[in-house]
N, C-alpha and C positions, 0 to 999 in steps of 0.2 A: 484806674477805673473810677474809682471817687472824685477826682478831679471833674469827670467828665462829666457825672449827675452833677454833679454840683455846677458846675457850668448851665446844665440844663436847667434844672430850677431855678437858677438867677435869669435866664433868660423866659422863661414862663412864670417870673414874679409879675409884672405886672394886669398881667390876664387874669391872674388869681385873685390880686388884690380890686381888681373892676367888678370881678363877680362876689367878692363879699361884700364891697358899699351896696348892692344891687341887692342883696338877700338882707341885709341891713335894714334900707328901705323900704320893702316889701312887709318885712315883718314890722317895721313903724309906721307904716298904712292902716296894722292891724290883721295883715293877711296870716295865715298860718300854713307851716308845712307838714303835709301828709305823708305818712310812712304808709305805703302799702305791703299787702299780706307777702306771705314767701309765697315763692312759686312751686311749694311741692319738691324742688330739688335735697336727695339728704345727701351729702358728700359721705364716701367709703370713709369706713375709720381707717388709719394708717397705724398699722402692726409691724414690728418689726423682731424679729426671729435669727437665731445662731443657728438653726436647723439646717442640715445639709438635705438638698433637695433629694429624692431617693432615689438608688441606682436604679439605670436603665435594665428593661429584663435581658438574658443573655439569647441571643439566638437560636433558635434550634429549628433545623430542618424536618419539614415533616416528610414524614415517608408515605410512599406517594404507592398503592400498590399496582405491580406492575400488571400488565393488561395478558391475559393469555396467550399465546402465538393461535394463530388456526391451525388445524391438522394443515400438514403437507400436502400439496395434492399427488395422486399417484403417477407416478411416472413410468412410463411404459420399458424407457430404454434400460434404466436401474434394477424394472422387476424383469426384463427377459435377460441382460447380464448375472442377475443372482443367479436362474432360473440353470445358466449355462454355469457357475460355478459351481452350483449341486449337485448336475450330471458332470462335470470335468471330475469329481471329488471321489462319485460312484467308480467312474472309469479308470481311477490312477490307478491300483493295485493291482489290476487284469491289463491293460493297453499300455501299449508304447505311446509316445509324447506323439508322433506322427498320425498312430489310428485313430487317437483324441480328434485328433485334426479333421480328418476322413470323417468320424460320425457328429461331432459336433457342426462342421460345415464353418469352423472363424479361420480367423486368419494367424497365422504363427505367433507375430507381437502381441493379438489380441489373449491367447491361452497364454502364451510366455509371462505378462503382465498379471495376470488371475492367478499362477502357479508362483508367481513371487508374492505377491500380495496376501493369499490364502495362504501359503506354504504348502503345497500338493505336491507330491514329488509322485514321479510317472516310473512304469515297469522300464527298466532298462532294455534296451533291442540288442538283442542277441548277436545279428548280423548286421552290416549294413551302417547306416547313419552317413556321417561327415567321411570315416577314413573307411567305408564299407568297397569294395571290389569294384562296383561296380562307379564309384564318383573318382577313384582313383584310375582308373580307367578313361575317363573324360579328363582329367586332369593331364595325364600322359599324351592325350591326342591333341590337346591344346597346345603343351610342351612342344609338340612333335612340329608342330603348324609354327609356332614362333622360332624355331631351330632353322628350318627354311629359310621363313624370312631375315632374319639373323645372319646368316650365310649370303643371302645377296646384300644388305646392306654393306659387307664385310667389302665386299667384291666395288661396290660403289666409292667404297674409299670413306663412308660415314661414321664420325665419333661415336664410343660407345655413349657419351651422352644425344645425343642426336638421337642412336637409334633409341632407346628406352622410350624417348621423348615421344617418336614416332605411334610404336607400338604401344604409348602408355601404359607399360610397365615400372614398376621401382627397380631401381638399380639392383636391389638383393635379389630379387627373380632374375632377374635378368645373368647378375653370377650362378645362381642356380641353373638356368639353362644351359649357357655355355659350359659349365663343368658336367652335365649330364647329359649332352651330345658331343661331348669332347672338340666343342669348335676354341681355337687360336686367335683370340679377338684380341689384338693390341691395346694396350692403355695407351693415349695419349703423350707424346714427348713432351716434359717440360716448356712451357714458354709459346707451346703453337694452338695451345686449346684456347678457345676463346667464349665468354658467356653464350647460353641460345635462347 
């Protein structure tokens, strides 16, 4: 790096030394050189300090308050469903699950769902229901109608899978018939049954 000023100033020696015979000169005329005023500039004083700058402040989140919800609006479908769990509620203690049915005017899933959800349990029905005389009753003349056709199939030469298939019935009904109208329905020989 010094090499290279030093280079520079040998090579701008002789510019230097023209301009001093020349102010030489000037002042051996008798001329004089004026210093003019500062221009107002003061340079900053330069301070120098061990001080560690001061930590940054730590962040903190402001809390922001939260805005109110609006009321709800009212809902027609929510207040005529309460409206029907308060009379299901009235009703459990006196009525069967079915005359709920009858004066409420819903539908079986729609009370069935209210009476789980609430816990309402209904008068037990005396007679009747699911195993009541008279659904057993229909259940035996169904029987009675698939035993027939059962019996022609048989006559046809058709697998008991075919027939179930037909009648869309599950296999387990279908043993159920046949031992309750006492029909002789062949299983299938090994090796002759084929997917259907």
């Amino acid at each position: 790096m010094i090499s290279i000023l030093q280079n520079e100033v040998e090579r701008l020696r002789p510019f230097h030394d023209e301009l001093a015979e020349q102010i030489a000169e000037f002042l051996a005329r008798g001329g004089q050189i004026e210093v003019g005023p500062a221009s107002g500039y003061i340079p900053k004083e330069i301070t120098y300090s061990n001080q560690m700058p001061p930590a940054p402040k730590p962040f903190v989140r402001r809390r922001v308050e939260a805005v109110p919800l609006p009321p709800a609006p009212v809902n027609g479908r929510t207040e005529k469903r309460m409206r029907n769990v308060e009379r299901a509620i009235a009703l459990a203690p006196t009525h069967t699950q079915s005359e709920a049915l009858a004066i409420l005017g819903i539908s079986r899933r729609t009370l069935c769902s209210m009476a789980q959800e609430h816990g309402i349990k209904f008068k037990k029905p005396t007679r009747g229901g699911a195993h009541g005389a008279e659904q057993l009753e229909q259940l035996e003349a169904r029987d009675a109608k698939y035993a027939e056709r059962i019996r022609a199939f048989l006559e046809l030469g058709i697998t008991r899978r075919q027939c179930c298939g037909r009648l869309a019935i599950s296999n387990k009904a279908f043993e159920r018939i046949i031992a309750a109208h006492g029909i002789d329905y062949p299983k299938a020989r090994q090796g002759t049954s084929c997917a259907a």
